[in-house]
N, C-alpha and C positions, 0 to 999 in steps of 0.2 A: 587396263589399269582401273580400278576401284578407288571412288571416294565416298567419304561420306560428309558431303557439301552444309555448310550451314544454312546456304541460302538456298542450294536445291536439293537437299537432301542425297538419297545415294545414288551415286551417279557411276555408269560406267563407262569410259572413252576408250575404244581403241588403240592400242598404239601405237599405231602409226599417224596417229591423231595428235598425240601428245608436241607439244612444243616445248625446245629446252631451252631455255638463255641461262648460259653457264655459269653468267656473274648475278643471276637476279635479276628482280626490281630491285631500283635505288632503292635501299632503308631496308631489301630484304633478299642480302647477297647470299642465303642458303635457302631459299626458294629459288630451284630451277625447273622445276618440270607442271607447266599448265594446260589448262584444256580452255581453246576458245567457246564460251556456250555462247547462243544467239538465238533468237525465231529463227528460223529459215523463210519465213514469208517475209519478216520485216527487213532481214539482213539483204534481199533481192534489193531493198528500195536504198540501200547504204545511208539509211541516214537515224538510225537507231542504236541505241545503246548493249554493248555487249557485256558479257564480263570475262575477265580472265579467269579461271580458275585453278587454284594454286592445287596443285596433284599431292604436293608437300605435305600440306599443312592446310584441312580442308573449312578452317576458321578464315580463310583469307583469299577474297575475290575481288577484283579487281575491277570496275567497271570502267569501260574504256570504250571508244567508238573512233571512225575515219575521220581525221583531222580536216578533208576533204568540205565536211559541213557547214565547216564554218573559215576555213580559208578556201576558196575552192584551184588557188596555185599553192598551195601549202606543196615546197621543194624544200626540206632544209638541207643547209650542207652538214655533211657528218665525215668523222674523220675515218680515215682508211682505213687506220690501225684498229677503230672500234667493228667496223662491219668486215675485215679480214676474215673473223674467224667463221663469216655467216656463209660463205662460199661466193661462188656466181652469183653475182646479184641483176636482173634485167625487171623491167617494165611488166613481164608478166609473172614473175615470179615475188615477185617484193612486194610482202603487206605492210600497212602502216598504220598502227593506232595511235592513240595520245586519250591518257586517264580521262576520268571527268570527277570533279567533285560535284555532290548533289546534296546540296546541304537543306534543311528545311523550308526555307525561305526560296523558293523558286524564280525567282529574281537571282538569285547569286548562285545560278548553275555555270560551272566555268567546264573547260578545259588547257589541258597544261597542255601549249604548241611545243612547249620548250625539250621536255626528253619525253620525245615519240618510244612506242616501241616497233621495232623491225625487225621483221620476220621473213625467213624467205622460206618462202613455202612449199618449195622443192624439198626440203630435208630436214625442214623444220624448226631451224637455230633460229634463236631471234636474241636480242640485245634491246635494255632498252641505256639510252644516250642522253645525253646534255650537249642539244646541238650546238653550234658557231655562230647562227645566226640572230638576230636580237628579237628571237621570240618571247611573248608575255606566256608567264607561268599560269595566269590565271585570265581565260577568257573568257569574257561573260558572255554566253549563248544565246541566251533570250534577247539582249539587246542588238545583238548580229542578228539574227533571226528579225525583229522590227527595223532596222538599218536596212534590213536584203529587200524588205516585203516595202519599206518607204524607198528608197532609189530604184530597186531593182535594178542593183547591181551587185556582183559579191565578191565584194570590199570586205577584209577583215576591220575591226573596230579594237581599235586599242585601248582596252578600259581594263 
């Protein structure tokens, strides 16, 4: 499949590469079919910024990373009915992102624990959800990141 990306210009994915979530991202329920781009050097180290890219609609990317960085037991609960249609879901097969905003002010890079997206990577379906659990929409990264480096511990920070 062929895009022509605004942030990487044109791009070509495989497809068997493509990932589909049937209902969207929230806010954009006729986008379903994305390509995750990444370094491959930086993606070994899980702690870098991806994007989604929407195969749709090639005005619309999504910049997402492992929830992992900044909660490091980030488990939310999700409901049955939502990951149903994703298949088998196991420990080797199940990806997990959550967006990030990156707004000018580099102090106020958050990400949203709250609706991860899931992907099982066996066959590709992914969903993203409004978990159960009482995650903050907006986590501020940088202040986790000075939090982790002063305790060293990794503690999320509720801000």
């Amino acid at each position: 499949m062929k895009a022509d990306s605004r942030i990487f210009g044109k791009i070509e994915i495989e497809d068997d590469k493509i990932i589909t979530l049937e209902k969207g991202m929230i806010g954009f329920p006729d986008l379903n079919h994305f390509a995750l781009i990444y370094d491959e050097e930086k993606e070994k180290k899980y702690n870098s910024i991806m994007w989604l890219q929407s195969m749709d609609d090639p005005d619309i990317a999504f910049p997402v990373m492992m929830p992992h960085i900044v909660k490091e037991d980030y488990n939310p609960n999700v409901s049955e009915e939502m990951i149903a249609p994703l298949g088998k879901l196991t420990p080797e097969n199940t990806y997990i992102l959550v967006t990030v905003t990156v707004p000018k002010n580099i102090e106020d890079f958050s990400v949203n624990l709250k609706a991860p997206v899931v992907i099982n990577m066996d066959n590709r379906k992914g969903v993203q959800m409004i978990v159960e659990d009482d995650y903050p929409l907006n986590t501020k990264y940088m202040m986790c990141l000075r939090q982790r480096k002063k305790r060293r511990v990794n503690k999320i920070c509720w801000h």
